[in-house]
C-alpha positions as CSV (number, residue, x, y, z in Angstrom):
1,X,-2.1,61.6,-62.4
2,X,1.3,61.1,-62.5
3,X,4.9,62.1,-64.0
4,X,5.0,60.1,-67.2
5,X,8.8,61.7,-67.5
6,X,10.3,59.3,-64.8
7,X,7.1,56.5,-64.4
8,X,5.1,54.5,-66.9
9,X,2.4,53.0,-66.2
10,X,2.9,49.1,-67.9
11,X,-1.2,48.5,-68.4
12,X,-1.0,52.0,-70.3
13,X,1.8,50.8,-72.9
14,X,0.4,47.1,-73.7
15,X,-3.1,46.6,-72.3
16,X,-2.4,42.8,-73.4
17,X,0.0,42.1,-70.7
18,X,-1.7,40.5,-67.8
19,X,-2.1,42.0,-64.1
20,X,-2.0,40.2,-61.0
21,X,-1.0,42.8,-58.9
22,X,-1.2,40.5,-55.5
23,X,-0.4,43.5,-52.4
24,X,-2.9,45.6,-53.9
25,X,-5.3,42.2,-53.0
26,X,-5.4,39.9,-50.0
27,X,-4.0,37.1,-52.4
28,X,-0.1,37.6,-51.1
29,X,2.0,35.4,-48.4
30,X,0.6,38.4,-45.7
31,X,-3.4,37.9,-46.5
32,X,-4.1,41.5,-46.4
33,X,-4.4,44.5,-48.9
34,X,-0.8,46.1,-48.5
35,X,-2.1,49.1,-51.3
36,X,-4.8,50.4,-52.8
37,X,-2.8,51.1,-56.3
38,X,-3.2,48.7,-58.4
39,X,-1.4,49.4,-61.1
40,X,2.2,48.6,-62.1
41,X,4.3,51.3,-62.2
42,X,7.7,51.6,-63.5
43,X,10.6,53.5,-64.7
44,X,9.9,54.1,-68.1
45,X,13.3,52.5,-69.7
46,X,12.6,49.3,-67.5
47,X,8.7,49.7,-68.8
48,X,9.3,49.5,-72.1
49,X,12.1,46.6,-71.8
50,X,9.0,44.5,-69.9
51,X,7.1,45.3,-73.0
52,X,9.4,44.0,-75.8
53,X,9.8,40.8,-73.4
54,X,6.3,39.9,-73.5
55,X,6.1,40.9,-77.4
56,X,9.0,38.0,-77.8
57,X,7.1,36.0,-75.6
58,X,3.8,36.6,-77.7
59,X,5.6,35.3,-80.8
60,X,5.5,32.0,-79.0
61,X,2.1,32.1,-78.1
62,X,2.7,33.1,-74.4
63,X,3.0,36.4,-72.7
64,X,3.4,37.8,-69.6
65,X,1.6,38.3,-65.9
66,X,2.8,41.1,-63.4
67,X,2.2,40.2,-59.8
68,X,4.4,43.4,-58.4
69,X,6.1,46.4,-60.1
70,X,7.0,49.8,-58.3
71,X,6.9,49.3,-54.4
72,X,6.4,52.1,-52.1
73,X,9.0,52.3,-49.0
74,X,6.2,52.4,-46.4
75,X,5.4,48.7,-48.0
76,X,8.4,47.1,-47.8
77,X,8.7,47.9,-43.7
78,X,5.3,46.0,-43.7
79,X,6.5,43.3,-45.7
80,X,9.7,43.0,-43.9
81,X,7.7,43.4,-40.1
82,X,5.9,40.2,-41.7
83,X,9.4,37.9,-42.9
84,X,12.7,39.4,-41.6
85,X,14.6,37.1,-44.1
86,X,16.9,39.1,-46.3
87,X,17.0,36.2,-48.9
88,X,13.2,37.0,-49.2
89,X,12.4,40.4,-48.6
90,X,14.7,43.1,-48.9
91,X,15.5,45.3,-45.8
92,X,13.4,48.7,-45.4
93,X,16.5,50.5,-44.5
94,X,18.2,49.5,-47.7
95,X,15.5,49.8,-49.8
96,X,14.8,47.6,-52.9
97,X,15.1,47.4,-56.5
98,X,11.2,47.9,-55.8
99,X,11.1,51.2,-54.4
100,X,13.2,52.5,-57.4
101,X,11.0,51.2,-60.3
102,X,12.9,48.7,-61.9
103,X,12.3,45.5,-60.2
104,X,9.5,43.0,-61.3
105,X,8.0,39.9,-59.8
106,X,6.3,38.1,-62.8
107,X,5.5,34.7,-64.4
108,X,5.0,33.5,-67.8
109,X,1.1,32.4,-69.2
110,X,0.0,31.0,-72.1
111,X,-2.7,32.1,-74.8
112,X,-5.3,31.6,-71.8
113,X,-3.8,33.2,-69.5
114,X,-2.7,30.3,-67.4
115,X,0.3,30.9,-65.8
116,X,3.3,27.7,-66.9
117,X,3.8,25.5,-64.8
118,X,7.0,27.2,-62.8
119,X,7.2,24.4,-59.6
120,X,5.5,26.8,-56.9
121,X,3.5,29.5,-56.0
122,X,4.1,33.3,-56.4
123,X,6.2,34.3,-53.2
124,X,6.6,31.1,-51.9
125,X,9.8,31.2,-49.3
126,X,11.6,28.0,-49.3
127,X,14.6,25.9,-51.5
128,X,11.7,24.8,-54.1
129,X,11.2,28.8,-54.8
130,X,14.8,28.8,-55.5
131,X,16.3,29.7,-59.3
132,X,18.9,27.3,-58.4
133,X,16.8,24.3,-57.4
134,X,16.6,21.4,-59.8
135,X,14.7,18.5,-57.9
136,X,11.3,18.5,-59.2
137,X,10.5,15.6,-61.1
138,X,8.3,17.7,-63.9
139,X,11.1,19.0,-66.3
140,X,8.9,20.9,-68.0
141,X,9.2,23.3,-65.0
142,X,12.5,23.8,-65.0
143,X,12.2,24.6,-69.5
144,X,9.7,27.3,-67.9
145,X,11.8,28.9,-65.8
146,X,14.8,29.0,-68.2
147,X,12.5,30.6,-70.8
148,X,11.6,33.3,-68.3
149,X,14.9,33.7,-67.2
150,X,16.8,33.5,-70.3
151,X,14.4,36.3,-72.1
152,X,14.7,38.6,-69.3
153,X,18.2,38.7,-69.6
154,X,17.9,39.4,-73.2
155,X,16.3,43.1,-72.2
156,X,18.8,43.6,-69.1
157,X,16.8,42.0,-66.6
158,X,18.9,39.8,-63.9
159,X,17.2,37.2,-61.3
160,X,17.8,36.6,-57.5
161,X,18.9,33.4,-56.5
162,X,15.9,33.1,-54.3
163,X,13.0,33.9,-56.2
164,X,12.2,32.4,-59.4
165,X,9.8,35.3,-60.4
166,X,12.2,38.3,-59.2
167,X,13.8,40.4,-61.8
168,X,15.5,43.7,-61.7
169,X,16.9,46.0,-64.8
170,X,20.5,46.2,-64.8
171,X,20.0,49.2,-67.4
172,X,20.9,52.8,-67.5
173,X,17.5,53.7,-65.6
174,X,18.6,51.5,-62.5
175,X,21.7,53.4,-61.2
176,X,19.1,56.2,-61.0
């Protein structure tokens, strides 16, 4: 039901990585169902770099949980109508690493499928959400996001300064 030549389909390639695909739910910072799709979508070299990511992670008794993968451009006016912040959400007119299929938002969960412990919520707009911010008094927090970060960049993934869960492929697929 798609073109498996240019998208992948991340459930399809390893079932065991966890989906919380939040704007296909009312469980995102706008409260309403943004898509019906839930299913994360991306390009396929990006896809398969997510994939050896979480099999590192696995190893270590952890794994990974999607919240967003491919974003349609229809979306991101509606999330942008909803926070005109560009540290947030990227502008429509620009586009994001979303549209193109090779930016994740994502955490890291343990062998229960807990998410660790990364100092706030998915999409949560302020310093705390920050990759940069080091005031929280739980240091485990800050191990957390340095293990997602740090093993990310291992398979060409790069983080926002803004979002702790934000990463896009810096890999061939992403000048595409």
């Amino acid at each position: 039901d798609y073109d498996t030549t240019k998208w992948l389909d991340l459930a399809d390639l390893d079932p065991s990585i966890k989906m919380d695909l939040r704007y296909a739910t009312e469980n995102n910072f706008v409260e309403e169902k943004m898509y019906e799709c839930g299913r994360c979508f991306l390009r396929p070299e990006a896809a398969r770099k997510i994939v050896e990511a979480h099999k590192k992670l696995q190893k270590q008794g952890l794994g990974l949980k999607m919240y967003d993968c491919y974003r349609p451009r229809p979306i991101q006016q509606k999330l942008w109508d909803k926070v005109p912040d560009p540290r947030f959400v990227a502008r429509p007119w620009k586009g994001s690493e979303h549209n193109k299929g090779v930016a994740v938002d994502l955490t890291i969960v343990d062998a229960d499928g807990e998410q660790l412990n990364m100092g706030t919520k998915y999409d949560y707009f302020g310093p705390e959400g920050y990759q940069t911010y080091t005031g929280f008094k739980d240091t485990t927090i800050l191990d957390n996001r340095k293990l997602l970060k740090e093993t990310l960049a291992e398979f060409g993934f790069r983080h926002i300064r803004t979002e702790w869960w934000h990463y896009s492929y810096k890999g061939k697929a992403s000048r595409k």
